[in-house]
Backbone as numpy.savetxt, mean C-alpha at the origin, in Angstrom:
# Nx Ny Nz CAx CAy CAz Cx Cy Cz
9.57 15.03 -6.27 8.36 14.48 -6.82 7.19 14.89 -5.90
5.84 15.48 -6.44 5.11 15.57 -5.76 3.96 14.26 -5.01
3.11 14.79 -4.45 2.19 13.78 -3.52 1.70 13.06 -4.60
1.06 13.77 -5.52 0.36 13.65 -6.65 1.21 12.37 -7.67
2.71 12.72 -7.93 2.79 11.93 -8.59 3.25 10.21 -7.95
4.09 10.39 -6.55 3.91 9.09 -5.88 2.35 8.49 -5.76
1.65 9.04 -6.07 0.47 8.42 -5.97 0.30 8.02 -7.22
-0.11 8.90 -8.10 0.09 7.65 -9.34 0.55 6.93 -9.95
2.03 6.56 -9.04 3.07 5.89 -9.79 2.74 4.45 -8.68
2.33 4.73 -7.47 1.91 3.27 -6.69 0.54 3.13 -6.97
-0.55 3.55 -7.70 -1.54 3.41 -7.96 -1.86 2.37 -9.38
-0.57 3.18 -10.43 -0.80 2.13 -11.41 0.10 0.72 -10.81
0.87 0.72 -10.12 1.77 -0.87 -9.95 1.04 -1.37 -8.71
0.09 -1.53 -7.93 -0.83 -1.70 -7.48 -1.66 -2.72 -8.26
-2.26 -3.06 -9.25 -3.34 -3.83 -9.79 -1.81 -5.05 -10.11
-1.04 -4.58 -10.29 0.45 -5.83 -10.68 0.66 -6.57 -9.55
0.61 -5.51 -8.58 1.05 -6.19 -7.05 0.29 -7.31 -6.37
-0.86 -6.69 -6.56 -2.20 -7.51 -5.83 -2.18 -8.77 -5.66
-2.06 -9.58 -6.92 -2.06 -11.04 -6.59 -0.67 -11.12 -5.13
0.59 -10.76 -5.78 1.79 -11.06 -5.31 1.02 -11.23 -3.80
0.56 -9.75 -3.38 0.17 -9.65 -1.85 -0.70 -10.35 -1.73
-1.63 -10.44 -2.21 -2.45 -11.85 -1.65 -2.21 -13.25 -1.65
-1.20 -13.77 -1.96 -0.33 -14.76 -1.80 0.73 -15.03 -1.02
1.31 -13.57 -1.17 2.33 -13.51 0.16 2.34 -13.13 1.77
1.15 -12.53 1.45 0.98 -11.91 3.04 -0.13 -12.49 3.46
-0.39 -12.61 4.73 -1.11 -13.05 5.62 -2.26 -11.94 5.55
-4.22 -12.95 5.33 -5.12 -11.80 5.32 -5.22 -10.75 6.05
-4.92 -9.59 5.61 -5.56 -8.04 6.73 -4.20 -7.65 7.03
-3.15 -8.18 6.42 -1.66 -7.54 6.65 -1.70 -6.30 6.10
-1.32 -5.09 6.60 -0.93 -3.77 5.96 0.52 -4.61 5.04
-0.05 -3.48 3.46 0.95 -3.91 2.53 1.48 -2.54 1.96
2.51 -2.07 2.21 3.29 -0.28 1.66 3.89 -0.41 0.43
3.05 0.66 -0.54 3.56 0.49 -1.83 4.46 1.68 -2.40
5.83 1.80 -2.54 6.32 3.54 -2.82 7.51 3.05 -3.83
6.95 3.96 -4.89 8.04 3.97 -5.84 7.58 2.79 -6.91
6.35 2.77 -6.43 5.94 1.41 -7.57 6.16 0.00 -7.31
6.62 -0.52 -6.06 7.19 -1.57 -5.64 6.96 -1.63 -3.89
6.43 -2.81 -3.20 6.42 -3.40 -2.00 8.03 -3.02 -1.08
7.51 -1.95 -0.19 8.45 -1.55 0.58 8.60 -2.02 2.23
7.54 -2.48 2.52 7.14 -3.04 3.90 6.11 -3.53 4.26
5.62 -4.04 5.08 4.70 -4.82 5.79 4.18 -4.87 7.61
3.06 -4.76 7.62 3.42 -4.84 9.11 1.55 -5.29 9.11
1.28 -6.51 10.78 -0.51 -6.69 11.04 -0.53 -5.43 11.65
0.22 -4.01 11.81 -0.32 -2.89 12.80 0.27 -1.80 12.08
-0.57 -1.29 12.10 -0.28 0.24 11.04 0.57 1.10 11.42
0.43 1.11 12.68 1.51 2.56 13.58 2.39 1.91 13.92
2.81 0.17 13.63 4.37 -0.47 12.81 4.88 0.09 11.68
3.67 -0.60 10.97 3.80 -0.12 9.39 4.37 1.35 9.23
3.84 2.48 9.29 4.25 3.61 9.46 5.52 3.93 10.47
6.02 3.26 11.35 7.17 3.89 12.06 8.13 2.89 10.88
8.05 1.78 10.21 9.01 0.86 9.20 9.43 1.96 8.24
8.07 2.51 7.65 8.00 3.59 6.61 8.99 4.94 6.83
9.04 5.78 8.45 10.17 6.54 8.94 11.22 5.74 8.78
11.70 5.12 9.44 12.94 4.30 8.87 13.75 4.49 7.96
12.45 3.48 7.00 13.44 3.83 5.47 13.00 5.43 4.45
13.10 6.12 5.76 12.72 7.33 5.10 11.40 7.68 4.17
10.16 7.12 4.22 9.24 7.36 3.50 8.35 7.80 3.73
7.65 9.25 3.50 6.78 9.63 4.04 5.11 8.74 4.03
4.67 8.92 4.81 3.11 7.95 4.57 2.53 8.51 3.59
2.32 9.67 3.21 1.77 10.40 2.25 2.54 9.80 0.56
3.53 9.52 1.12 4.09 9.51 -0.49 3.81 7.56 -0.73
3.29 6.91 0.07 2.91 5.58 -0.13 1.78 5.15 -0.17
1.25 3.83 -1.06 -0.09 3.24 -0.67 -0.06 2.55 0.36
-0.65 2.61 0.61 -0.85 1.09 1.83 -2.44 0.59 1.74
-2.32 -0.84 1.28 -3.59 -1.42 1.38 -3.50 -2.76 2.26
-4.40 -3.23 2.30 -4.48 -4.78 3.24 -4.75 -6.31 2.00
-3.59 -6.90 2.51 -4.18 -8.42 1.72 -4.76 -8.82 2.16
-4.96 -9.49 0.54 -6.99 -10.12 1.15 -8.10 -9.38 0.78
-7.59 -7.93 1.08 -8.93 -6.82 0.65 -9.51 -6.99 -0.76
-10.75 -7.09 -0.73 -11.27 -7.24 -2.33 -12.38 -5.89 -2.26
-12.60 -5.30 -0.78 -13.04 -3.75 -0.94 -12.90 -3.13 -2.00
-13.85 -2.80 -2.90 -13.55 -1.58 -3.79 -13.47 -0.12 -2.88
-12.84 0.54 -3.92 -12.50 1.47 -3.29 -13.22 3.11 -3.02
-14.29 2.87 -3.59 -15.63 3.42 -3.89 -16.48 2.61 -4.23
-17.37 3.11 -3.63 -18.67 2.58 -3.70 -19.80 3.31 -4.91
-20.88 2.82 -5.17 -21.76 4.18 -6.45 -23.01 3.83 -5.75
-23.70 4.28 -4.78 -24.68 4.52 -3.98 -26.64 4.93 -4.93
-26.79 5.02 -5.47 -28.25 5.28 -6.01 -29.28 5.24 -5.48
C-alpha cells in the first residue's frame, strides 16, 4: 500500500475517532492512527514514534494528532 493510500484510509476514520480521543486521552496526548483504527499513544512523540517501530509502523504510513486539538488544519489567510 502506498503513503498515499494509508493516508487516506486514516484520514477518513479520523473525523469517527475524534470524539473517542477526546474522551479517552488526556489533553495534548499524541494519538496514532494506521489502518483506520487507534494504534498507540504516547504525552512524547519520540515515545510515540519508537511504540510505532515496535509494532512495525512506519510514521509516514500513520496519523498522529493530539487530543483536545480543535486546530484546524489549515488556515485561509486573506
Amino acid at each position: 500500500m502506498t503513503r498515499e493510500e494509508h493516508r487516506t484510509i486514516n484520514e477518513a476514520a479520523f473525523p469517527q475517532l475524534k470524539s473517542t480521543i477526546d474522551a479517552t486521552y488526556p489533553p495534548r496526548q499524541f494519538v496514532a492512527i494506521a489502518g483506520g483504527r487507534i494504534v498507540a499513544d504516547d504525552a512524547d512523540f519520540e515515545k510515540l514514534r519508537e511504540k510505532l517501530r515496535s509494532l512495525g509502523i512506519d510514521i509516514w504510513n500513520a496519523l498522529v494528532e493530539r487530543a483536545g486539538d480543535d486546530t484546524p488544519d489549515y488556515l485561509e489567510i486573506l
